[in-house]
C-alpha positions in Angstrom: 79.2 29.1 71.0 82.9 30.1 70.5 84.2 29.2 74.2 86.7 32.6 75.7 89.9 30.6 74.2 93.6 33.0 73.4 95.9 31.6 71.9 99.6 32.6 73.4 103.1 33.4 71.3 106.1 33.6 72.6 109.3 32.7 72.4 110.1 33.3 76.5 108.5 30.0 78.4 108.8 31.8 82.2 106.7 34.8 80.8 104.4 32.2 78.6 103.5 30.3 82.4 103.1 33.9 84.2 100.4 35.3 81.5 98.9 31.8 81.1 98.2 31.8 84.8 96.9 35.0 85.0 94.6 34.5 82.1 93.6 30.7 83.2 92.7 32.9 86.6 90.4 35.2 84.9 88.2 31.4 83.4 90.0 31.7 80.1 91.3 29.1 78.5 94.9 29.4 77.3 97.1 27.5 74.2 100.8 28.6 74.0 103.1 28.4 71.1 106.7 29.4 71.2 107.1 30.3 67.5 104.9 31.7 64.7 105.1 28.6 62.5 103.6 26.9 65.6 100.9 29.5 66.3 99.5 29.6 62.5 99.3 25.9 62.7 97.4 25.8 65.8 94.7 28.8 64.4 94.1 26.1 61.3 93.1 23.7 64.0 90.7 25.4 66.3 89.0 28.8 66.3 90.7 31.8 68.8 88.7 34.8 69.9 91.6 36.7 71.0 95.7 36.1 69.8 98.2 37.3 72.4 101.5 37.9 70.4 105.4 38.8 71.0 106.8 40.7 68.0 110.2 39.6 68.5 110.1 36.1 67.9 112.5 33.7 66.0 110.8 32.8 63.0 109.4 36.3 62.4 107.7 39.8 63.5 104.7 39.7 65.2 103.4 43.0 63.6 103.5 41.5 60.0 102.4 38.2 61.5 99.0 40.5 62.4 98.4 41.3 58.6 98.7 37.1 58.1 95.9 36.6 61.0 93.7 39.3 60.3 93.0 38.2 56.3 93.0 34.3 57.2 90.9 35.0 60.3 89.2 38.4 60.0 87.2 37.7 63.4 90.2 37.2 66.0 91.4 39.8 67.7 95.3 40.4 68.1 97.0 41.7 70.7 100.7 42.4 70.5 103.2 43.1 73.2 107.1 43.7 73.1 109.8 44.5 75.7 111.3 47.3 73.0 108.2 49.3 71.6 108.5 51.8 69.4 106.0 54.0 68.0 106.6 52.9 64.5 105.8 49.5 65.6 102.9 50.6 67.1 101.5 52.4 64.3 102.1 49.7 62.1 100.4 47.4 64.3 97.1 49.0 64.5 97.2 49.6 60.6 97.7 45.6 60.7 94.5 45.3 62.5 96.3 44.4 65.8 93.6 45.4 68.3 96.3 47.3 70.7 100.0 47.1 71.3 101.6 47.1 74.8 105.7 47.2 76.3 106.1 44.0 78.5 106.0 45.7 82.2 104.9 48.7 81.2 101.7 48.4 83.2 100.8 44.5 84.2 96.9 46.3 85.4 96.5 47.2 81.7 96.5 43.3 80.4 93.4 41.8 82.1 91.1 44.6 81.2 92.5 45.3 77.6 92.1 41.2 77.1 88.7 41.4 78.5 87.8 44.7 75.9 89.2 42.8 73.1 87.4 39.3 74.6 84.1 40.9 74.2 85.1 42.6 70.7 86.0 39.5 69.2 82.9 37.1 70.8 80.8 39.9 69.4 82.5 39.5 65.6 82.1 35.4 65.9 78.3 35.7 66.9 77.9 38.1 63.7 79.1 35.6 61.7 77.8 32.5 62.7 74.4 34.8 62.4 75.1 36.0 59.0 76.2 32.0 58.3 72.7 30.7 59.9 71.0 33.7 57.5 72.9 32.7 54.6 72.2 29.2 55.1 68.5 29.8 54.8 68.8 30.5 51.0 70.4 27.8 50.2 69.6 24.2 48.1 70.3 22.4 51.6 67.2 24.6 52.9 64.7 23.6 50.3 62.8 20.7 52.2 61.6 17.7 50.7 62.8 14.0 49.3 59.7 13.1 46.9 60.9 12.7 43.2 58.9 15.5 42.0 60.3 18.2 44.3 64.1 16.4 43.3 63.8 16.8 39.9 62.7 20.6 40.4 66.1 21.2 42.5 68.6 19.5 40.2 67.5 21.7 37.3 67.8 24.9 39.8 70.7 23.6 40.5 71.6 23.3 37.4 70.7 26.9 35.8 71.9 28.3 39.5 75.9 29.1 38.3 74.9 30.6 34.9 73.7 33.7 33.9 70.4 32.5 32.4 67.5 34.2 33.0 64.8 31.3 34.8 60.7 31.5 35.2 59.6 29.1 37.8 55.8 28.1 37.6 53.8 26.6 39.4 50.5 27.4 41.8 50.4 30.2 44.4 52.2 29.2 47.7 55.0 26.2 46.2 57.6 28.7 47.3 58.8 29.8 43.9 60.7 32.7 46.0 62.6 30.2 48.0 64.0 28.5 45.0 65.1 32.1 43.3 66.9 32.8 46.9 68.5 29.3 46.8 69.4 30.2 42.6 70.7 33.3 43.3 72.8 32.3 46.6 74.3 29.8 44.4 75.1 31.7 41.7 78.5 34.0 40.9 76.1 36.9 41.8 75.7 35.6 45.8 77.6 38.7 47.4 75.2 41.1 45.1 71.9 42.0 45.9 68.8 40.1 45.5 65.8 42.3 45.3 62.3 40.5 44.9 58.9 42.5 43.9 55.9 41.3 43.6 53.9 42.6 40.5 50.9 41.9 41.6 50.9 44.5 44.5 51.0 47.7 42.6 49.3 49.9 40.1 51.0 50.0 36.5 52.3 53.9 37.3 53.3 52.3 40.7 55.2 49.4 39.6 57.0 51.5 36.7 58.6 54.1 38.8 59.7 50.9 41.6 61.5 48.9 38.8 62.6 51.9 36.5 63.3 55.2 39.3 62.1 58.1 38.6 63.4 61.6 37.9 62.4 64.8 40.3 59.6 66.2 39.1 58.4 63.6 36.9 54.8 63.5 38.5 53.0 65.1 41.9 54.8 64.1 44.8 58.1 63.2 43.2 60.7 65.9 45.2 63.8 63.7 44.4 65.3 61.7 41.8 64.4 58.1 43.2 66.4 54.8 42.3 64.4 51.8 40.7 64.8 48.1 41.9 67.0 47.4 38.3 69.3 49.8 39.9 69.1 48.5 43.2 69.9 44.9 42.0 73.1 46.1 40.0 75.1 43.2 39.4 72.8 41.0 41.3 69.5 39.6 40.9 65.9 41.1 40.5 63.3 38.5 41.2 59.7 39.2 39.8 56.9 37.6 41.1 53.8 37.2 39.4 54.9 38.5 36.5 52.2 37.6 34.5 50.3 40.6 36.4 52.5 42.8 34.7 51.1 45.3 32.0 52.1 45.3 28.4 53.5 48.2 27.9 55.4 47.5 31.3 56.7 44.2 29.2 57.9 46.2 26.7 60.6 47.9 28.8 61.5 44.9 30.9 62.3 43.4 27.2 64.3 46.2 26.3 66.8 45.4 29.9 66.6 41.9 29.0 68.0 42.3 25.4 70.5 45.4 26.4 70.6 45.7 29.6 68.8 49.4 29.4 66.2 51.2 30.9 64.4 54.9 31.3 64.0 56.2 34.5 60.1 58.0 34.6 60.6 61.3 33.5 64.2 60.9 31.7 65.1 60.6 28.5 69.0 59.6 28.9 69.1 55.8 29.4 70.5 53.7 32.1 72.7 50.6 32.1 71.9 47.5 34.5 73.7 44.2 34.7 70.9 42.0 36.2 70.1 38.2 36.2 66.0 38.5 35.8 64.1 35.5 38.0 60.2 35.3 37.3 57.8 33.4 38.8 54.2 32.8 37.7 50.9 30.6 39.0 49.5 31.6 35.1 50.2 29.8 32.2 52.0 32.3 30.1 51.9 30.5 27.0 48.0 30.4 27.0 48.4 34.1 28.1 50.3 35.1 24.7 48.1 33.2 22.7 45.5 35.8 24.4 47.2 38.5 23.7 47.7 39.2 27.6 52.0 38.6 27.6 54.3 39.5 24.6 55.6 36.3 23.0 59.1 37.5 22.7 59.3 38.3 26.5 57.9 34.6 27.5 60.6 33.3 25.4 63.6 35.8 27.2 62.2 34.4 30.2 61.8 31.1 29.5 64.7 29.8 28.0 65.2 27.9 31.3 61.6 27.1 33.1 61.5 25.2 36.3 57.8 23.6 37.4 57.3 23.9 41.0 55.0 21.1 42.1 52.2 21.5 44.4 52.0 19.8 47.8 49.1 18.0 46.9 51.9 16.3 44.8 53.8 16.0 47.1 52.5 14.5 50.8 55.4 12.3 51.6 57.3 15.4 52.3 54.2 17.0 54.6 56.2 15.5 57.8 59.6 16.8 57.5 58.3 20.2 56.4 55.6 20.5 59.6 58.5 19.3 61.4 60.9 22.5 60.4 58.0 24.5 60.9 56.9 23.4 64.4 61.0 23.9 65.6 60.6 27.4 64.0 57.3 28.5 65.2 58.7 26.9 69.0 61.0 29.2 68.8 58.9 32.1 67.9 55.9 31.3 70.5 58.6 30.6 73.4 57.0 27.2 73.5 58.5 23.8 74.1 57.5 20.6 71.7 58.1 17.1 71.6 56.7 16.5 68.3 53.5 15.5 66.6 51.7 12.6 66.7 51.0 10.0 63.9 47.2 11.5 64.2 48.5 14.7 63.4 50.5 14.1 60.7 47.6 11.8 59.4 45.5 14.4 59.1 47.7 16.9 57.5 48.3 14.0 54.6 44.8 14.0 54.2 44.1 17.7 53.6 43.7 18.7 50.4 46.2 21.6 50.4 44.9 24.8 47.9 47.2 27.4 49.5 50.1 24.4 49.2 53.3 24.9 51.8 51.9 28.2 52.3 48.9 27.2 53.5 50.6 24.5 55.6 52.9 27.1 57.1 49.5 28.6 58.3 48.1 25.7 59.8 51.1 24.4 61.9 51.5 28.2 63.1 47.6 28.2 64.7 48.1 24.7 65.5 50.9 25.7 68.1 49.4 29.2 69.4 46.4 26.8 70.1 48.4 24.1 71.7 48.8 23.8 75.5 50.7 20.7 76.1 54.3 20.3 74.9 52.8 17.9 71.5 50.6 18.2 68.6 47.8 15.7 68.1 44.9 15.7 65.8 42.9 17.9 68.2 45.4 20.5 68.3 44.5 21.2 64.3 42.8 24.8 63.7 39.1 25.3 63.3 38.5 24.0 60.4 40.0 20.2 60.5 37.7 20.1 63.8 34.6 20.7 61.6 35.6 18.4 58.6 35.7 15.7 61.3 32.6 16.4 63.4 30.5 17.5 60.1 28.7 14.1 60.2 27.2 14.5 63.8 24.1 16.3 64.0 24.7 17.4 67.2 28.2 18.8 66.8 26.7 22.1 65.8 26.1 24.0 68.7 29.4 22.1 69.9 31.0 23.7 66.7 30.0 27.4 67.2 32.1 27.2 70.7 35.0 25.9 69.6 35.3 28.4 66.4 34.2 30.7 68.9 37.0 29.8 71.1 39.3 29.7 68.2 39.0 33.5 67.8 39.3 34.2 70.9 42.6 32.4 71.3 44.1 33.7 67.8 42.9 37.2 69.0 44.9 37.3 72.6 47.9 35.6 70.9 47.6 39.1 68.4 47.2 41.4 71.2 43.9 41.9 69.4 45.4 42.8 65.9 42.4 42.0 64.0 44.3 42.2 60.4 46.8 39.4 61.9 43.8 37.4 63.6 42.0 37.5 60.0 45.2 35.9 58.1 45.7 33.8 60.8 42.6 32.5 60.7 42.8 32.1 56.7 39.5 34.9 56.1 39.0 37.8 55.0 38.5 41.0 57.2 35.4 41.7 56.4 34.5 37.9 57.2 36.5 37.9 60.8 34.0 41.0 61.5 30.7 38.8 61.0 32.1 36.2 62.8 32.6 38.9 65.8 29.8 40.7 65.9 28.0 36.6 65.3 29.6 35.8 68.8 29.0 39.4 70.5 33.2 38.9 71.2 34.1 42.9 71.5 
């Protein structure tokens, strides 16, 4: 947090002392500098909400000094204040992106309210950013967890390929987080300010996933009123990330070929084409190559594709990293429950090693999330594992069964209050289907 610092110029050391009480009586905490040179310096040091400057001052004016501030430090607010204003000055100022302008003794009230107004402003501006950094920050190579050699050599070839403009398929099974890695490629890539728009093809019809990616004119079937903009579009100059591409029907490949070779496309309906400029990420838990050998993927797309292909590894490859990633998800899903905790135990973590992981971080994501709805106490143990680590460890007792029912029973029940009885959220909670989560209700007469 950005503490309420300002940062005072002026040339005039009796009227430097006055304001700097006043402020230091309001709880803020005040820097003087008696020149410009002095007051740039000081900025490069340490971060200022709020800059409190004379425009007369030796080594400059304070209204051209604003334009300085305001592109080196577009967060701080400036407030300027002269014994001869002019509306000229003024003017200029505010174009500057001076926050206000005041005439020394025209009104002493107006100071402590206008600093407080621009205070708030400029606290508001830092929060935004140190959000957007924190945001930002999640995308990145530093974000990717993990330390085993496997998961290493995947993020030095994505690091790699990341600055280019080569188009990258990442493999590997369902749930390795193939779309963090195209995040982390694309935020480190010359196309990070640009949009990165991800689809997953997998989750549409073929007319429905031709008129997301392409647009569509008005008119070009029932229901379309408007002319509608395609994700290629969308992800101008940025980067279009394509998940499961193997899903995707031929004839569909056929126009995501002609992009990749010219960067053109048809909207449904039209018959003028349209120019994109987009890097193409796809990911895939098929093997493409056996796939064209089928006849199922074009060969000459696979190769567009894949002139760079990164293998995501599964976590089952992977368990020394098991740890540190529970770890980042226990601090997140703390913060989401409300919930304070210490850590896990060596039990816990044991057991988590020893799961064979299908749905891979995914799945793991899953697990730590139920563990901590489930948990009362302030640290995970082996207990404190969902529904289904209980049974693998209680399988072998023949009179665990009726002990069993309860606790899955109670399971429900707990995964169902913590949804406010959202039975679609309980279900993928719980890691079954709907219809499944139904049985299991109507098994335990829960209503």
């Amino acid at each position: 947090m950005i503490p309420s610092k300002i940062l005072l110029i002026d040339d005039e050391p009796q009227l430097r002392q006055m304001i700097s009480r006043l402020l230091a009586s309001e709880g803020y905490e005040v820097t003087q500098a008696d020149t410009i040179k002095v007051g740039l310096k000081t900025l490069e040091r340490s971060k200022f909400p709020l800059v409190i400057c004379d425009v007369k001052l030796p080594d400059g004016n304070g209204v051209e000094v604003t334009k300085i501030i305001k592109a080196k430090f577009p967060e701080t607010e400036i407030i300027l204040f002269t014994a001869f204003g002019t509306i000229h000055d003024a003017i200029q100022a505010i174009r500057n992106g001076a926050y206000d302008y005041l005439v020394k003794g025209d009104d002493n009230n107006k100071i402590l309210p206008l600093v407080s107004k621009a205070m708030d402003k400029a606290m508001l501006q830092f929060k935004v950013k140190e959000l957007q950094n924190k945001i930002s920050l999640q995308f990145t190579f530093e974000n990717i967890t993990g330390k085993s050699p496997v998961i290493i050599d995947a993020l030095e070839m994505a690091k790699k390929v990341a600055p280019t403009d080569a188009n990258v398929l990442l493999t590997g099974e369902t749930g390795t987080g193939k779309e963090v890695f195209a995040q982390a490629i694309h935020s480190g890539s010359n196309r990070n300010g640009k949009p990165f728009v991800a689809v997953n093809c997998s989750s549409f019809s073929r007319e429905i996933l031709e008129s997301e990616l392409f647009g569509h004119k008005a008119g070009a079937f029932t229901g379309a009123v408007k002319d509608q903009k395609g994700l290629i579009e969308e992800a101008h100059l940025g980067t279009l990330f394509l998940d499961e591409i193997g899903e995707m029907s031929p004839d569909l490949q056929a126009k995501l070929l002609r992009v990749l070779e010219n960067g053109e496309y048809l909207k449904v309906g039209d018959t003028k084409p349209h120019k994109a400029d987009v890097r193409i990420i796809a990911a895939t838990n098929r093997n493409l190559k056996e796939e064209c050998d089928k006849g199922n993927f074009r060969i000459d797309l696979f190769y567009r594709l894949s002139a760079f292909q990164i293998h995501l590894p599964p976590l089952n490859d992977r368990k020394e990293d098991i740890k540190e990633l529970a770890n980042n998800f226990l601090e997140r899903f703390a913060i989401k429950l409300n919930k304070r905790f210490t850590g896990m135990d060596d039990s816990f973590v044991e057991k988590l090693k020893a799961h064979h992981w299908r749905g891979n971080i995914r799945e793991l994501k899953n697990v730590i999330e139920r563990s901590c709805i489930l948990e009362n106490s302030d640290h995970l143990t082996a207990q404190s594992l969902p529904l289904e680590f209980q049974i693998h460890n209680n399988s072998a007792d023949p009179g665990s069964i009726y002990l069993l029912s309860e606790v899955e029973k109670n399971h429900i029940l707990k995964i169902l209050a913590y949804t406010h009885g959202n039975k679609t959220k309980t279900a993928e909670l719980l890691g079954i289907g709907l219809t499944t989560l139904y049985r299991k209700l109507e098994e335990f007469k829960i209503g």
